[in-house]
C-alpha positions as CSV (number, residue, x, y, z in Angstrom):
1,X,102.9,100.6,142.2
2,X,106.7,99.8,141.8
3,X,109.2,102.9,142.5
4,X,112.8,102.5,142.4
5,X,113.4,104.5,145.8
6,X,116.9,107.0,145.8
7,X,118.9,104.3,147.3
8,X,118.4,101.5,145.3
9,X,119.0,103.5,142.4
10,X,122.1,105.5,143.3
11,X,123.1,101.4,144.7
12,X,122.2,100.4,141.0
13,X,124.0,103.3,139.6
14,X,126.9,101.7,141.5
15,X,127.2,98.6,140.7
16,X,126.5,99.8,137.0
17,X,129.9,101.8,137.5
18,X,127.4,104.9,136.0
19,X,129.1,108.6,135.7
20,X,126.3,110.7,136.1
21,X,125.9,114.7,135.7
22,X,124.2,116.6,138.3
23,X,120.5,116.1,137.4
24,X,120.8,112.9,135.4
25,X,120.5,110.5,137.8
26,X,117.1,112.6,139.3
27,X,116.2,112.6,135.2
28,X,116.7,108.6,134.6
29,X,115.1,107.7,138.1
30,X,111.8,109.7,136.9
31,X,112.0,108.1,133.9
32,X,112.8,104.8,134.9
33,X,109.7,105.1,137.4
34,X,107.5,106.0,134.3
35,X,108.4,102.9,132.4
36,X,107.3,100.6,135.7
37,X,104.1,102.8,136.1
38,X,103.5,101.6,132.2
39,X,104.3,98.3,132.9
40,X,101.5,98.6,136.3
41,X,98.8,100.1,134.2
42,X,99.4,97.3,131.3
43,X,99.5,94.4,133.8
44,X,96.1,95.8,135.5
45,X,94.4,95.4,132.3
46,X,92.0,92.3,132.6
47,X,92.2,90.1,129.7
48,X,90.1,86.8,128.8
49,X,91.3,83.5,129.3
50,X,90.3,82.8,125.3
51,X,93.1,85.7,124.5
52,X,96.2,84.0,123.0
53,X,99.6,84.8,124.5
54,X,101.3,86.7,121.0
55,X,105.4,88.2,120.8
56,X,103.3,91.3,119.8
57,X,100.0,93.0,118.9
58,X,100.3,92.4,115.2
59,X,98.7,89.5,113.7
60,X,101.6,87.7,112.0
61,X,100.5,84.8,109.8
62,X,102.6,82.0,108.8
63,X,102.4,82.7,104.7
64,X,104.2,85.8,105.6
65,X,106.9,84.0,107.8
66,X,110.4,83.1,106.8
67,X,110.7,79.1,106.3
68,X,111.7,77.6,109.6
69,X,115.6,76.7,109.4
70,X,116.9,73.2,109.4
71,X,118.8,72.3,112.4
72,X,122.1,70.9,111.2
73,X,125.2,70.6,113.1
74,X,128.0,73.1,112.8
75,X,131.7,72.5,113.4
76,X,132.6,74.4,116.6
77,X,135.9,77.0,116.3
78,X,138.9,75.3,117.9
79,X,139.2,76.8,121.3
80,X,142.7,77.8,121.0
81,X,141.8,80.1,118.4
82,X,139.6,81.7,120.3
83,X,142.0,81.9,123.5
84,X,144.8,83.5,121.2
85,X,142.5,86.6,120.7
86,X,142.6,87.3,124.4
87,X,144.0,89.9,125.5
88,X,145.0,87.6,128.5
89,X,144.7,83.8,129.4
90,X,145.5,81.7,132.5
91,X,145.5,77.5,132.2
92,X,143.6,78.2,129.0
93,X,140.7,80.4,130.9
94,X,140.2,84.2,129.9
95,X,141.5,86.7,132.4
96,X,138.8,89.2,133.5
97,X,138.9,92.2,136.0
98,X,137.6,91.9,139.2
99,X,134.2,93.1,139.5
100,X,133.4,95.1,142.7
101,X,130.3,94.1,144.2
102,X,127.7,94.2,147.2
103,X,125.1,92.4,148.9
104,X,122.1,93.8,147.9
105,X,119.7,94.0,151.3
């Protein structure tokens, strides 16, 4: 079964930049580990090769379905539009803040 151990979450809650409360990291972590022992006990289940993959358990059928959109090309926004909305530009590139990080091991 997959556990996220204490270090690799309080390493996730890191690089997430997270502010947790005492207790809310032990709270998440539990719950986190819940939704991957779901995911175990769903991906144990044996299923026939005759069973089609589906987006979800509800038969969906096609006379229901909104009509398929045509693909036609759309005039793109000129980029300078776009760049004058930033709050900060460089050669015509967006300016972002530096984003600490570490090699996960």
């Amino acid at each position: 079964m997959n556990q996220i151990d204490p270090q690799t979450f309080a390493h996730l809650v890191e690089l997430a930049a997270l502010e947790l409360k005492a207790g809310e990291g032990d709270y998440l972590r539990k719950e986190l580990n819940h939704q991957l022992q779901a995911i175990d006990e769903l991906t144990a289940i044996p299923l026939d090769d005759s069973v089609e993959i589906a987006a979800h358990g509800v038969p969906y059928p096609l006379e229901h379905s909104a009509p398929l959109r045509k693909d036609e090309p759309q005039t793109l926004i000129d980029p300078t539009t776009i760049l004058e909305q930033a709050p900060e530009t460089e050669e015509r590139y967006l300016v972002v803040p530096d984003i600490p990080h570490t090699t996960l091991e």
